[in-house]
Each structure stands twice: as structure tokens, then as C-alpha cells.
C-alpha atoms as an extended CHARMM CRD file, in Angstrom:
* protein
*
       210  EXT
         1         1  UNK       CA            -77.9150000000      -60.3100000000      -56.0080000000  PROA      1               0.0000000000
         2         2  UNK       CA            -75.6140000000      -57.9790000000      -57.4330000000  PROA      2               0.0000000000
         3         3  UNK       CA            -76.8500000000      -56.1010000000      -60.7020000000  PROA      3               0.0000000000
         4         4  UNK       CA            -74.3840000000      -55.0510000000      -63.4030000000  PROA      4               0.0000000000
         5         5  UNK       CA            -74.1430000000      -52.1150000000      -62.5490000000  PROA      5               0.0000000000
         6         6  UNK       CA            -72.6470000000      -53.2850000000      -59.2640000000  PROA      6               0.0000000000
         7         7  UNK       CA            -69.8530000000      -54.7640000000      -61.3190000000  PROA      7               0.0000000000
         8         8  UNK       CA            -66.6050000000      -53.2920000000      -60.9260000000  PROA      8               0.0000000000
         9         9  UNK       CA            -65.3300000000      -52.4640000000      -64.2200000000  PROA      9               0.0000000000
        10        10  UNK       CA            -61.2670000000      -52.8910000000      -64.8030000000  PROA      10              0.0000000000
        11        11  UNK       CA            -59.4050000000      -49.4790000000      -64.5130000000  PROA      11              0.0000000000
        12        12  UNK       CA            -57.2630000000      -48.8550000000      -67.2270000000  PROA      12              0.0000000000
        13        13  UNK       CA            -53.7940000000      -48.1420000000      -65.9450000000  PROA      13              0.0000000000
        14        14  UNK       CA            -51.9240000000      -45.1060000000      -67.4560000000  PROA      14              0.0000000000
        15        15  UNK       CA            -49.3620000000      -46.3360000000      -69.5540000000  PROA      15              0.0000000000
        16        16  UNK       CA            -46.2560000000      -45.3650000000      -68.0080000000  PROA      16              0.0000000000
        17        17  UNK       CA            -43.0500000000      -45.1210000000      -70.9010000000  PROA      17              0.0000000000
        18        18  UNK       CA            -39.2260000000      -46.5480000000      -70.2780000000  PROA      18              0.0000000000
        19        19  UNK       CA            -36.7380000000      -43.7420000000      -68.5590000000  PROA      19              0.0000000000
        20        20  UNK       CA            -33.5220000000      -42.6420000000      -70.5360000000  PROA      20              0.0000000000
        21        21  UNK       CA            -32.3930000000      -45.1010000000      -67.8590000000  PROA      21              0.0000000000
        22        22  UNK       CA            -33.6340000000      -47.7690000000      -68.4420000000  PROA      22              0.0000000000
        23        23  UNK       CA            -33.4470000000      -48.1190000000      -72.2160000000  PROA      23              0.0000000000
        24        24  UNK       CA            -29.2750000000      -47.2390000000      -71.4950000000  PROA      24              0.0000000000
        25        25  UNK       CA            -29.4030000000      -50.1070000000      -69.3300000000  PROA      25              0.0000000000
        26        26  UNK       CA            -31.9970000000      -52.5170000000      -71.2740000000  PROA      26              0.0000000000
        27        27  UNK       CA            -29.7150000000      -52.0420000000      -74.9080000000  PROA      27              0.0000000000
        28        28  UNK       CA            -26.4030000000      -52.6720000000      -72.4190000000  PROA      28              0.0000000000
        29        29  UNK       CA            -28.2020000000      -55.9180000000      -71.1350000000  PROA      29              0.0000000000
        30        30  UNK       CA            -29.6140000000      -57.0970000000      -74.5160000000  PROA      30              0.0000000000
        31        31  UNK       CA            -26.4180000000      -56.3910000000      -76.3780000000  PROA      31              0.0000000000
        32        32  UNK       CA            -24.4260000000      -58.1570000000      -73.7630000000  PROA      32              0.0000000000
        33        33  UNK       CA            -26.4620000000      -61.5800000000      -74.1290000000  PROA      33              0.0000000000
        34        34  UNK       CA            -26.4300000000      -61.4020000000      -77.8260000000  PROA      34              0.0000000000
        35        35  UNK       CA            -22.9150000000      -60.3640000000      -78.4380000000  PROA      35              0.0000000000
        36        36  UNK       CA            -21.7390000000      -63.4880000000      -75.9180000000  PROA      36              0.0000000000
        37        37  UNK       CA            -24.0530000000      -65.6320000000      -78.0490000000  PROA      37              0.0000000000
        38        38  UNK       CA            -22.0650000000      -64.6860000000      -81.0040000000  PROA      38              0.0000000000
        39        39  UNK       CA            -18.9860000000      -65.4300000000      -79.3530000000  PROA      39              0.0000000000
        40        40  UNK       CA            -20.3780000000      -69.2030000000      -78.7660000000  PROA      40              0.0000000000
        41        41  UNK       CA            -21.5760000000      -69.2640000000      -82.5760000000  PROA      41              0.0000000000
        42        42  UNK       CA            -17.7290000000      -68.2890000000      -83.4680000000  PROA      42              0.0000000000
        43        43  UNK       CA            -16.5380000000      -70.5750000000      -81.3480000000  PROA      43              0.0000000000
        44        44  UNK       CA            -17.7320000000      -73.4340000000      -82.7320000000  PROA      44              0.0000000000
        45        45  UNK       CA            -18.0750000000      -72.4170000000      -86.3530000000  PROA      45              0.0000000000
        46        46  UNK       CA            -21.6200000000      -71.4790000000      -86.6700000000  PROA      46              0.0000000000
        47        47  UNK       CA            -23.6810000000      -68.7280000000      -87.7640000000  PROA      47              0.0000000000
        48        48  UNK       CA            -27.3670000000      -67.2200000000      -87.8920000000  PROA      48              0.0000000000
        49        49  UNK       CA            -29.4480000000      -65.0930000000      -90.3450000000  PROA      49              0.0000000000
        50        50  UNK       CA            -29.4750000000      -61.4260000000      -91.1830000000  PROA      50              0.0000000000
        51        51  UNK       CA            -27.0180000000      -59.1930000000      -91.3230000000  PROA      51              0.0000000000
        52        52  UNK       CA            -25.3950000000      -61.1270000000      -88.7120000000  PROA      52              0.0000000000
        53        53  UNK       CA            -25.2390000000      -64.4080000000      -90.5700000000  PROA      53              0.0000000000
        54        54  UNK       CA            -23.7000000000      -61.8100000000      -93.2970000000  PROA      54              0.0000000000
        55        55  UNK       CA            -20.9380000000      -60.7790000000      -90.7280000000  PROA      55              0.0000000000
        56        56  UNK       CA            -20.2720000000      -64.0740000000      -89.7450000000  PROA      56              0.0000000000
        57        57  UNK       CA            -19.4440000000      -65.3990000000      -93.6170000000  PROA      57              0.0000000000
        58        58  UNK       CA            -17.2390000000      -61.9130000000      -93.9270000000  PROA      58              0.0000000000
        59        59  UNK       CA            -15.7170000000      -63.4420000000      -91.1340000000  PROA      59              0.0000000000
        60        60  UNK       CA            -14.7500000000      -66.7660000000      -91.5410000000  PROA      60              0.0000000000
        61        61  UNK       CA            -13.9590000000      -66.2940000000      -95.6780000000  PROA      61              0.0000000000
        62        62  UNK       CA            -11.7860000000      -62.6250000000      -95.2560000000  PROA      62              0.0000000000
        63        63  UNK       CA            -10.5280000000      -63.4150000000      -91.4920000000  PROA      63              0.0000000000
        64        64  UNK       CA            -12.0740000000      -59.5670000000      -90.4200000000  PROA      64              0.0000000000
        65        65  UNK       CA            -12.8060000000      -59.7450000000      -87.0700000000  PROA      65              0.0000000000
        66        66  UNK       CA            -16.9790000000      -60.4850000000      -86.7760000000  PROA      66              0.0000000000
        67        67  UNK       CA            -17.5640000000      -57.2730000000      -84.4490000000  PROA      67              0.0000000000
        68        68  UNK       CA            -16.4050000000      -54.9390000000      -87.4450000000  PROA      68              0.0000000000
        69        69  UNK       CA            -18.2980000000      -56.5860000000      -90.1950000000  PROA      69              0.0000000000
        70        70  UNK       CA            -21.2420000000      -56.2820000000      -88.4890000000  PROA      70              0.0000000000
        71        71  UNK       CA            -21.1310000000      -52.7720000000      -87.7080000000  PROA      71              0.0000000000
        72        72  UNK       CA            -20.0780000000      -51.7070000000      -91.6410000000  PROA      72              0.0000000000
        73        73  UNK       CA            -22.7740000000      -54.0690000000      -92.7970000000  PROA      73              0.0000000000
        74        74  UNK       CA            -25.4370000000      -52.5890000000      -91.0220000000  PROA      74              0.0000000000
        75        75  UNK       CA            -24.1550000000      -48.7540000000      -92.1660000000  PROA      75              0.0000000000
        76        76  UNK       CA            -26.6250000000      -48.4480000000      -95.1570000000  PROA      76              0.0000000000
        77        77  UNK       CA            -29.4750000000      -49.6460000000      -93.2940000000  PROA      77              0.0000000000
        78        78  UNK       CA            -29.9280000000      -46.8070000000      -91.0830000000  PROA      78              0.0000000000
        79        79  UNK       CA            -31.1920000000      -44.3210000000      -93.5990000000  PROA      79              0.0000000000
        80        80  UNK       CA            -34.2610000000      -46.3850000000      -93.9570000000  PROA      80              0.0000000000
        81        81  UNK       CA            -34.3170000000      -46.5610000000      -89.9870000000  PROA      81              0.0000000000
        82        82  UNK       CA            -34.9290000000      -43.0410000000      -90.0290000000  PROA      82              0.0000000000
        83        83  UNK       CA            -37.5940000000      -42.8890000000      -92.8020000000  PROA      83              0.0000000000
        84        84  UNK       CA            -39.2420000000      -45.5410000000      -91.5140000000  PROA      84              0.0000000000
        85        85  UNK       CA            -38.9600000000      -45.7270000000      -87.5590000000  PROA      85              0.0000000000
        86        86  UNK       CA            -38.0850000000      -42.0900000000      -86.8890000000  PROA      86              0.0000000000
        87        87  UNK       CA            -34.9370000000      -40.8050000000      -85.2270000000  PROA      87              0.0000000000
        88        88  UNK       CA            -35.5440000000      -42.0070000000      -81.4820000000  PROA      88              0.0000000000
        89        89  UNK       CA            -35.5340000000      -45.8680000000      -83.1300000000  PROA      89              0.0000000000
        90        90  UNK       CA            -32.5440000000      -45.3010000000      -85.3290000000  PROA      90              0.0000000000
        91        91  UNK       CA            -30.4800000000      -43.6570000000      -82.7510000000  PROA      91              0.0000000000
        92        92  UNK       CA            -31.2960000000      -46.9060000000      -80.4200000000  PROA      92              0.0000000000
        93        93  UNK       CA            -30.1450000000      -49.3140000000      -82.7180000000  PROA      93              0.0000000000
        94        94  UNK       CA            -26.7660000000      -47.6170000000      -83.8090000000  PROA      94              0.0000000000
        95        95  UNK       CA            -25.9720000000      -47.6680000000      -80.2030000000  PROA      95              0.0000000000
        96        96  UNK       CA            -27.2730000000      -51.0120000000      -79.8630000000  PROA      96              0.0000000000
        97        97  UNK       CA            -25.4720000000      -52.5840000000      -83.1330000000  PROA      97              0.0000000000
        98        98  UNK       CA            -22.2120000000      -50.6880000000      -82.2410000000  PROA      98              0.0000000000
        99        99  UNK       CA            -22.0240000000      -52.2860000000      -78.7040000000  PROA      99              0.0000000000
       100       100  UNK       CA            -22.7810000000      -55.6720000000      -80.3140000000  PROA      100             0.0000000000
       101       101  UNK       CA            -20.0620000000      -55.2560000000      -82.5450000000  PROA      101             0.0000000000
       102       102  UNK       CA            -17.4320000000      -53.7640000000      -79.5040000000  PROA      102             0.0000000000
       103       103  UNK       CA            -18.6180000000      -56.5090000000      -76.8950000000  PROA      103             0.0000000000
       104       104  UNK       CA            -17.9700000000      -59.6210000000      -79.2000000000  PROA      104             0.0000000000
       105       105  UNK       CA            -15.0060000000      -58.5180000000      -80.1240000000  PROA      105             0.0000000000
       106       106  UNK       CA            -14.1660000000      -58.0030000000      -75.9790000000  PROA      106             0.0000000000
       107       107  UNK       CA            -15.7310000000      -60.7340000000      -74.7510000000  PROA      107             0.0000000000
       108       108  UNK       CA            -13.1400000000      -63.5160000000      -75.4790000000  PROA      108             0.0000000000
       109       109  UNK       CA            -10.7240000000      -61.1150000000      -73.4220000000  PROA      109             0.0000000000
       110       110  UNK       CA            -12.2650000000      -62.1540000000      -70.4150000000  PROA      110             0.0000000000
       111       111  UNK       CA            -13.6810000000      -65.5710000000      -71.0820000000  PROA      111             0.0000000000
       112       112  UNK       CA            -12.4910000000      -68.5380000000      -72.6030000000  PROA      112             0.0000000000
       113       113  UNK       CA            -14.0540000000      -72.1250000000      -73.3250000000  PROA      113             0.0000000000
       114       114  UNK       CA            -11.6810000000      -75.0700000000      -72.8850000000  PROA      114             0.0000000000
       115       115  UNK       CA            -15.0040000000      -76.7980000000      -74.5910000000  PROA      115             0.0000000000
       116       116  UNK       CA            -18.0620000000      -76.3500000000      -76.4320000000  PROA      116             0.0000000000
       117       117  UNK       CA            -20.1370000000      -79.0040000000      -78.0480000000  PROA      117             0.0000000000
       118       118  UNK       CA            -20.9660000000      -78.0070000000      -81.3680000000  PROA      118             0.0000000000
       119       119  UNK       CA            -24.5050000000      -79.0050000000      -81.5600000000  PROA      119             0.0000000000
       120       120  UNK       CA            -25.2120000000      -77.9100000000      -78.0680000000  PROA      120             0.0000000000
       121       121  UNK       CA            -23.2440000000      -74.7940000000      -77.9170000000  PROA      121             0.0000000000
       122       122  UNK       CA            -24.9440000000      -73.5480000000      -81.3700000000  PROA      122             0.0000000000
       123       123  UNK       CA            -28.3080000000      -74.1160000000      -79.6640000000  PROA      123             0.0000000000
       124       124  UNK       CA            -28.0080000000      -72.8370000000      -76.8620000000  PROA      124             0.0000000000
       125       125  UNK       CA            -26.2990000000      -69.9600000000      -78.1400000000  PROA      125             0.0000000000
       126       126  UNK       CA            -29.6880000000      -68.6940000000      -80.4160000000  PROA      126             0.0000000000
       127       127  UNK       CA            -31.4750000000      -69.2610000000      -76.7300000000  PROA      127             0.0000000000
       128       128  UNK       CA            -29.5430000000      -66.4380000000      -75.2360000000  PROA      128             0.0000000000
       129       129  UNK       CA            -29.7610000000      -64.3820000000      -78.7710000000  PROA      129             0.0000000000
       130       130  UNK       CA            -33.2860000000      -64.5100000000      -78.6570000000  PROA      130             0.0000000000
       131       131  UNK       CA            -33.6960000000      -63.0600000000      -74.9280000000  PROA      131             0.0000000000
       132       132  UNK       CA            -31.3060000000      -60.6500000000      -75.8850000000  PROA      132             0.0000000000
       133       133  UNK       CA            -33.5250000000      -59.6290000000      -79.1260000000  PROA      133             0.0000000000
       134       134  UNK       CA            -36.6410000000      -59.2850000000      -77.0620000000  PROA      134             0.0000000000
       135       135  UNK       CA            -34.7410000000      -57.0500000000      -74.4800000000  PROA      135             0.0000000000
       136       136  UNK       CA            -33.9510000000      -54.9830000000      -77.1870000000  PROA      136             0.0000000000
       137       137  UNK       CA            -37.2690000000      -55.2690000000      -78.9390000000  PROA      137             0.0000000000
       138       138  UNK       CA            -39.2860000000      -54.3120000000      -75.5890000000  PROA      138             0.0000000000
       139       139  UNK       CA            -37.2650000000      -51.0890000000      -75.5030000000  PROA      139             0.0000000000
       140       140  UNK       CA            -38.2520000000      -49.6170000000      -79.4400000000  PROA      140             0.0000000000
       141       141  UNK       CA            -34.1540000000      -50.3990000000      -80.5160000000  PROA      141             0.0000000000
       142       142  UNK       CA            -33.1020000000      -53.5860000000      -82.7330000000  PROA      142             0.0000000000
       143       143  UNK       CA            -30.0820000000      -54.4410000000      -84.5240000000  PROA      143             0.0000000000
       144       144  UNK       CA            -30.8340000000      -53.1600000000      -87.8380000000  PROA      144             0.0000000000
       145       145  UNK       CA            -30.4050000000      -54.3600000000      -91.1150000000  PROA      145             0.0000000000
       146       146  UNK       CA            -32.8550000000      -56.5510000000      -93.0240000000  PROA      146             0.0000000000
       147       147  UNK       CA            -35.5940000000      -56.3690000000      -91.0140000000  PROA      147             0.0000000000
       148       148  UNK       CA            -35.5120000000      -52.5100000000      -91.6450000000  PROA      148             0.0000000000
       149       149  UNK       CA            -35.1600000000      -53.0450000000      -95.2520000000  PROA      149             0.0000000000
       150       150  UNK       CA            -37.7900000000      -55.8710000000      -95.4710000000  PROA      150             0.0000000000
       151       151  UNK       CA            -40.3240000000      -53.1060000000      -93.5690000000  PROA      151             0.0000000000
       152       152  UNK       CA            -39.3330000000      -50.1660000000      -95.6840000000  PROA      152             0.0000000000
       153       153  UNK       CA            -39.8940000000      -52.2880000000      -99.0340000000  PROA      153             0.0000000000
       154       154  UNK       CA            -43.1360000000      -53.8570000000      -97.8430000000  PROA      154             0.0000000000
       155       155  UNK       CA            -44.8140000000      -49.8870000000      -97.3890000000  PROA      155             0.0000000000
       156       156  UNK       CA            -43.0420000000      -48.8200000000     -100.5240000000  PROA      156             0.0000000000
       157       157  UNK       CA            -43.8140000000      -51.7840000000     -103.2240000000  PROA      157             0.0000000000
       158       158  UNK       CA            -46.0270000000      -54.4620000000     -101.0920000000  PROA      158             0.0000000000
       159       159  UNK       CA            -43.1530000000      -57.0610000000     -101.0380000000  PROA      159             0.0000000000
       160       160  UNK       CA            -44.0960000000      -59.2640000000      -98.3810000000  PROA      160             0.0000000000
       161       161  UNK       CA            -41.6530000000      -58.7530000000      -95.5910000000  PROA      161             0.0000000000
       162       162  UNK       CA            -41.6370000000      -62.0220000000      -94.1020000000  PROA      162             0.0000000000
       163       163  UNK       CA            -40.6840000000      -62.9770000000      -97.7730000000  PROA      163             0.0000000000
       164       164  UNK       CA            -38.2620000000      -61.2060000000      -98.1450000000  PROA      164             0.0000000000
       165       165  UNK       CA            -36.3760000000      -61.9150000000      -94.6250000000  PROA      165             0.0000000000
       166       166  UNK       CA            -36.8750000000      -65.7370000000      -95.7780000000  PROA      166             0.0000000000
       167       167  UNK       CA            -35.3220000000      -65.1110000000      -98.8830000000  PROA      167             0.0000000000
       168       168  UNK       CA            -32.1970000000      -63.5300000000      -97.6640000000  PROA      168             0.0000000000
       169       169  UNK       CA            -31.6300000000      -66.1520000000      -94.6350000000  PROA      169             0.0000000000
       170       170  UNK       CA            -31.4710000000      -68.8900000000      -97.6580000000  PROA      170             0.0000000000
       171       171  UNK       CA            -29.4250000000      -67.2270000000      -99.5020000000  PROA      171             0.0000000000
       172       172  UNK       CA            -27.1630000000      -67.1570000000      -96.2940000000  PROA      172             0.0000000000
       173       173  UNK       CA            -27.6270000000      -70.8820000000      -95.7130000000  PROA      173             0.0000000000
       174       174  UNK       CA            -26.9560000000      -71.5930000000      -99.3980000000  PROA      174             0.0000000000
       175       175  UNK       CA            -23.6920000000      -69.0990000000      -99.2820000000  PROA      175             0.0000000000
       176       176  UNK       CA            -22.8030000000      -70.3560000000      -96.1050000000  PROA      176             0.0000000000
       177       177  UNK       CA            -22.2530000000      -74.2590000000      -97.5240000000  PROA      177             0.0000000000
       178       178  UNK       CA            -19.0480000000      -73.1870000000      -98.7660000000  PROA      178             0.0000000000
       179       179  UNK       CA            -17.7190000000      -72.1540000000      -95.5070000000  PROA      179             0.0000000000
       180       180  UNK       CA            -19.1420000000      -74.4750000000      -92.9280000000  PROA      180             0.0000000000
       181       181  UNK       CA            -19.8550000000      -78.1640000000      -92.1630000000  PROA      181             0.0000000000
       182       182  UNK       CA            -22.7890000000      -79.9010000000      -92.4270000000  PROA      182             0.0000000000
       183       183  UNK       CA            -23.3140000000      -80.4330000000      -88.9570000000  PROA      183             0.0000000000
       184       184  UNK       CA            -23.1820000000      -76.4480000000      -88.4940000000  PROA      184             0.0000000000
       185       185  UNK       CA            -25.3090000000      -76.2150000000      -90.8500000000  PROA      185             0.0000000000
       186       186  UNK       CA            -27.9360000000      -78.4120000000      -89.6000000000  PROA      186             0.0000000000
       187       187  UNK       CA            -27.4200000000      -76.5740000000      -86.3920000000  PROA      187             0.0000000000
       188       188  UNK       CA            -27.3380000000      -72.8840000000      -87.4160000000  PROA      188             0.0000000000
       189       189  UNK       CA            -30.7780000000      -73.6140000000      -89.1310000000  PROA      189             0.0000000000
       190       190  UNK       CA            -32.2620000000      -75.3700000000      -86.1790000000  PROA      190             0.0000000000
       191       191  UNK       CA            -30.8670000000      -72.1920000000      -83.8520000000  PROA      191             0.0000000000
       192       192  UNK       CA            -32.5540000000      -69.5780000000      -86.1380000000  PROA      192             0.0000000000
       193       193  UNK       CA            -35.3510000000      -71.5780000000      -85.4780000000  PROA      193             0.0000000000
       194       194  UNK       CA            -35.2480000000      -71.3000000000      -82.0730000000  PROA      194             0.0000000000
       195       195  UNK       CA            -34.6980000000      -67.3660000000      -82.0230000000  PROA      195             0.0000000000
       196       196  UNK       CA            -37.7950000000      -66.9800000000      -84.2250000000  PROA      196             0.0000000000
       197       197  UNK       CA            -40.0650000000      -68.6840000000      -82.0240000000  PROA      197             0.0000000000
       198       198  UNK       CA            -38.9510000000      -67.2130000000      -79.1710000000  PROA      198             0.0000000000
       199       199  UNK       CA            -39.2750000000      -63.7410000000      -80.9170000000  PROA      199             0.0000000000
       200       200  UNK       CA            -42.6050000000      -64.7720000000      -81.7180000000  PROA      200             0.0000000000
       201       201  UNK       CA            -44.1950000000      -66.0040000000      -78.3890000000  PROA      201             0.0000000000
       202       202  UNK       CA            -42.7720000000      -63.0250000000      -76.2770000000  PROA      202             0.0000000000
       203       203  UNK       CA            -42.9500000000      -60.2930000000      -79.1960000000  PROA      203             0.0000000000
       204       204  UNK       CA            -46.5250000000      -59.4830000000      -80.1820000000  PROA      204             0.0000000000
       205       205  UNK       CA            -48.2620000000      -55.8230000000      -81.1860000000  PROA      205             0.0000000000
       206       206  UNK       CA            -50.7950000000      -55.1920000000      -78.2750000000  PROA      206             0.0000000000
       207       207  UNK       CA            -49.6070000000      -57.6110000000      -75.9150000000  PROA      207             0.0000000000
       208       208  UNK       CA            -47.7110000000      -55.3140000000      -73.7180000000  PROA      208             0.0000000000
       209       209  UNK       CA            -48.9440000000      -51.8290000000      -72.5380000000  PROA      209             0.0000000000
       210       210  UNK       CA            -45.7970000000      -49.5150000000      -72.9130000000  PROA      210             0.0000000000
């Protein structure tokens, strides 16, 4: 009979850390998939929370395109990137919201849809978002804005950041009933939703090793 001893124990595996490579290629990928979900959410008149639900209503109320609200938007955020996430993070996510903001405005250059069902197309559109987020997310980069903000005010004065990132996404909805239908409205809740959860299952501290 084997005594504990006799046990194997597991051998921790060094951690091994993303190549300069890789994160080029992993912020092309992940910017890619959420940039074409943005062109869906355009398409059909919907939007999303955060700075880019803020880009979207600069969009549809002033007519500037959706690719260059989002990256002047997201300007005064970085300054708290860098206090708060360090240089290496900060420099990710400019690169990562400035090819956001290029690729949705290239995208409908080489693809156009005859046809999109609102409902559907809205839905399916956070989907794609969200796997594009945790692409992003697995390689230290995001795409800025409130989240930043919500983190550095939540060291600095204890606001809740959660709170604070619920907060702001109502105040989008509630903005946003000026500008869109019902339906989309319905919808663009029901798709932020969707990219929360699926932030939330794949996301976690701890759960991967690098």
C-alpha cells in the first residue's frame, strides 16, 4: 500500500510570460473581433456601455464617424492608465483603442450586409465583443476609459468601482433614449449583458497562470 510519502506531488510549472509577438498579434486579433462587432451595432442602430456606448451617441447625434469618437474619448483616460497600471498596460491599450477606432472605420470597406436582424445582429454582435475583450484582457491591454477611471477612483476615495461602471452605463441607456428605438434599446441592454457574463466566466484573478 502506498504511503504518502509515495504520493507524487504536482510540479509547479514555471510560468512562462506572452512574447512581444504574441501580444502584437493577440491586440490585432482582439481589436479585429471587437471593432467588426461595432460595425454590426452601427449597422443596425445599437450601442453598448463605456466609452464606447459614449462614441456611439457622438455618433449617431453629431454624424462623426464612431472610430474617431472613440479614440478622442478615451484621450484623458490614459493618464490614469499610467498611474494606475504602469506604462507597459497603457502603451497596450493606446495601441489597442487606436486600432479599434482605425478598423471600424475600415471594415465596411470590405464588407457589406444586404441584412441584419436587429435583435439578432445586436446580440450576436456583444458575443464577438466579448471574445474580443477577453483576448485583450488575457494579454494585460484593454480599451481604456471607465474601467480605468472606476479603478483609479476606487484606490483613491473607496468609490465602489462596480458602482461606478453601473452608474455611467445608465446614464448611457437613459441618454441613449433620445437617439434610439425601443427595440435597440431592449437589445443593447440585453447585449451588455451578454459581454459581462462572458467577461466574467473566462476573466478571473488566479485562474490562469501567466
Amino acid at each position: 500500500m502506498a504511503s504518502v510519502d509515495d504520493i507524487k506531488q504536482p510540479v509547479e510549472q514555471p510560468r512562462i510570460g506572452h512574447t512581444l509577438v504574441e501580444d502584437a498579434l493577440a491586440i490585432i486579433i482582439g481589436t479585429l473581433m471587437v471593432s467588426f462587432g461595432v460595425v454590426m451595432l452601427r449597422q443596425v442602430g445599437a450601442l453598448t456601455g463605456g466609452t464606447a456606448g459614449m462614441a456611439f451617441l457622438a455618433h449617431y447625434v453629431t454624424q462623426i464617424s464612431f472610430g474617431t469618437a472613440f479614440f478622442i474619448i478615451n484621450l484623458p483616460f490614459y493618464y490614469l492608465s499610467f498611474r494606475r497600471m504602469g506604462s507597459q498596460f497603457t502603451l497596450k491599450t493606446f495601441a489597442a483603442v487606436a486600432l479599434v477606432s482605425v478598423f471600424s472605420d475600415l471594415h465596411p470597406l470590405f464588407v457589406h450586409f444586404d441584412h441584419l436582424q436587429p435583435f439578432y445582429a445586436t446580440l450576436f454582435a456583444n458575443v464577438i465583443m466579448g471574445i474580443g475583450f477577453i483576448v485583450l484582457f488575457r494579454h494585460k491591454a484593454s480599451l481604456g476609459g471607465v474601467n480605468i477611471l472606476a479603478l483609479f477612483l476606487q484606490d483613491k476615495y473607496g468609490i465602489r468601482a462596480g458602482k461606478l461602471q453601473m452608474g455611467v452605463d445608465c446614464c448611457i441607456v437613459l441618454a441613449s433614449l433620445f437617439v434610439v428605438s425601443y427595440e435597440m434599446l431592449i437589445a443593447s441592454v440585453l447585449g451588455a449583458v451578454i459581454v459581462n457574463l462572458i467577461i466574467a466566466m473566462n476573466h478571473r484573478p488566479g485562474r490562469y497562470s501567466v
